[in-house]
C-alpha positions as CSV (number, residue, x, y, z in Angstrom):
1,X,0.0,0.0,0.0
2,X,2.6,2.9,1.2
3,X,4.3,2.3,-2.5
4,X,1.0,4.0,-4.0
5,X,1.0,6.7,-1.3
6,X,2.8,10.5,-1.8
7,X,5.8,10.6,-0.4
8,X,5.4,13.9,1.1
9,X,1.7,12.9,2.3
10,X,2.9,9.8,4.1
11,X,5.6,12.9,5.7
12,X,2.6,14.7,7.1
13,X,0.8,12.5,8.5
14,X,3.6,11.0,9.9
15,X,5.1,14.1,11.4
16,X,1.0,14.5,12.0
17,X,0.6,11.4,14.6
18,X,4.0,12.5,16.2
19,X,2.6,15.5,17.0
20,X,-0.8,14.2,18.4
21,X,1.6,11.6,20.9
22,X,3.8,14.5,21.9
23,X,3.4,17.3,24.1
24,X,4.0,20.3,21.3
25,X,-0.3,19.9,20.8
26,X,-0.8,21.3,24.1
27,X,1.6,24.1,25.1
28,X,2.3,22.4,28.3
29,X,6.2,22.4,28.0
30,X,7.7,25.5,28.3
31,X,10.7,27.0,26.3
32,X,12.6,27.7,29.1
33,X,13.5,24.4,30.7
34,X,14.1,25.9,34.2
35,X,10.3,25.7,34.2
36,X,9.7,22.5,33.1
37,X,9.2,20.8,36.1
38,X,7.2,18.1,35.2
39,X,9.1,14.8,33.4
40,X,9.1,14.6,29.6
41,X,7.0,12.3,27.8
42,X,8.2,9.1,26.3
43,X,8.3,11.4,23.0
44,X,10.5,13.9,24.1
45,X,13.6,11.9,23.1
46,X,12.7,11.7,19.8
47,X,15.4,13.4,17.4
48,X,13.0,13.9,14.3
49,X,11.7,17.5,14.8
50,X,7.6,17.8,15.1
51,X,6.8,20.8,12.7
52,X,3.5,21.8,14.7
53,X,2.1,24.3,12.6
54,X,2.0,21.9,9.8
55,X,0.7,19.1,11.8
56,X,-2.2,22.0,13.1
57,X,-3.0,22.5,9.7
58,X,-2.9,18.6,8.9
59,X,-5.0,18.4,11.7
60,X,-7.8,20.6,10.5
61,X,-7.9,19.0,7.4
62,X,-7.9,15.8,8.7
63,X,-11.0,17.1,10.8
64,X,-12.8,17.6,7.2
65,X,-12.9,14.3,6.2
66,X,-15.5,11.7,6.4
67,X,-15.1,10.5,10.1
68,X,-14.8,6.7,7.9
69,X,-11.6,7.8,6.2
70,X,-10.6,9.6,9.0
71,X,-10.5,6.6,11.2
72,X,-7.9,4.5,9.2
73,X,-5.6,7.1,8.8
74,X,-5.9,7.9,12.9
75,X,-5.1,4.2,13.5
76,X,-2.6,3.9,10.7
77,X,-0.2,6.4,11.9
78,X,-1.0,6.7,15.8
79,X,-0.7,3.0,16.2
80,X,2.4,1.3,13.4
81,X,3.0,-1.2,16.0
82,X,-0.8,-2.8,15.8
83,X,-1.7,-5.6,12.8
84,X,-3.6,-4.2,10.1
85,X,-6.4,-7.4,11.9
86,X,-6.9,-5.1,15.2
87,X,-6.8,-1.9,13.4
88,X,-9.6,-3.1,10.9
89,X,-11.3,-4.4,14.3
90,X,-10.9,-1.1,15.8
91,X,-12.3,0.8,12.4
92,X,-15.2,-2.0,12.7
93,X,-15.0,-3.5,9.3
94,X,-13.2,-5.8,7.1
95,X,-9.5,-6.1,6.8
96,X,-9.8,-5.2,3.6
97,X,-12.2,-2.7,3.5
98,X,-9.9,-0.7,6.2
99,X,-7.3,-1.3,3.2
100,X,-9.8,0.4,0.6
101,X,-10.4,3.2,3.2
102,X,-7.0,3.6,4.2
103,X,-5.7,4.2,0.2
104,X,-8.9,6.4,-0.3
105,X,-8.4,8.4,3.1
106,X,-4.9,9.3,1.6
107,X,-6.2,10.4,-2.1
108,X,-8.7,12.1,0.3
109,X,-6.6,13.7,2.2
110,X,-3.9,14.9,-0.7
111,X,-7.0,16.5,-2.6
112,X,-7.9,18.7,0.6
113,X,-4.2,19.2,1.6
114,X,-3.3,20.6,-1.9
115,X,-6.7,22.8,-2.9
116,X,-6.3,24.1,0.6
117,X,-2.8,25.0,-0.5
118,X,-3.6,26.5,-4.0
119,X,-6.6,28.3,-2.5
120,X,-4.4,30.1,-0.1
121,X,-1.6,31.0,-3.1
């Protein structure tokens, strides 16, 4: 399946779920690590850089989809680890139905991503 899938897509909503397992989505580490009192999360190691305005934006398009397509592409990055079996259970359909929705979640997706773009140029 990822063969098919836009590079720079598969990028964003990678950097996407990174964001939504991270702390950076709700402002509550500071800048200043004197006041940072509180332990990192189990994220905070990570040596990739979250770009958080473009997962915001990611987000709210995300948010636009059907809440079907949404789904797949929710358990597809936020949970790699799982089998495609459990995340089809947790979609509540067919393995390969959550494979159809999962491709057409990421053509969905592209076509919002890059009209939003070209609207905004």
């Amino acid at each position: 399946m990822k063969g098919r899938w836009h590079e720079d897509v598969v990028r964003m909503l990678t950097n996407w779920a990174m964001w939504l397992a991270g702390d950076t989505r709700h402002g509550s580490r500071s800048p200043f690590p004197a006041y940072n009192l509180a332990a990192p999360g189990p994220r905070a190691g990570n040596v990739i850089p979250v770009l958080s305005g473009e997962a915001e934006d990611v987000n709210t398009v995300i948010s636009t989809l059907p809440l079907r397509y949404q789904r797949p592409l929710q358990m597809h990055y936020c949970w790699p680890g799982r089998s495609d079996r459990s995340k089809a259970a947790a979609c509540a359909c067919a393995l390969n139905t959550y494979k159809d929705r999962l491709d057409h979640a990421h053509e969905l997706f592209a076509q919002a991503w890059y009209a939003r773009r070209s609207k905004a140029a």
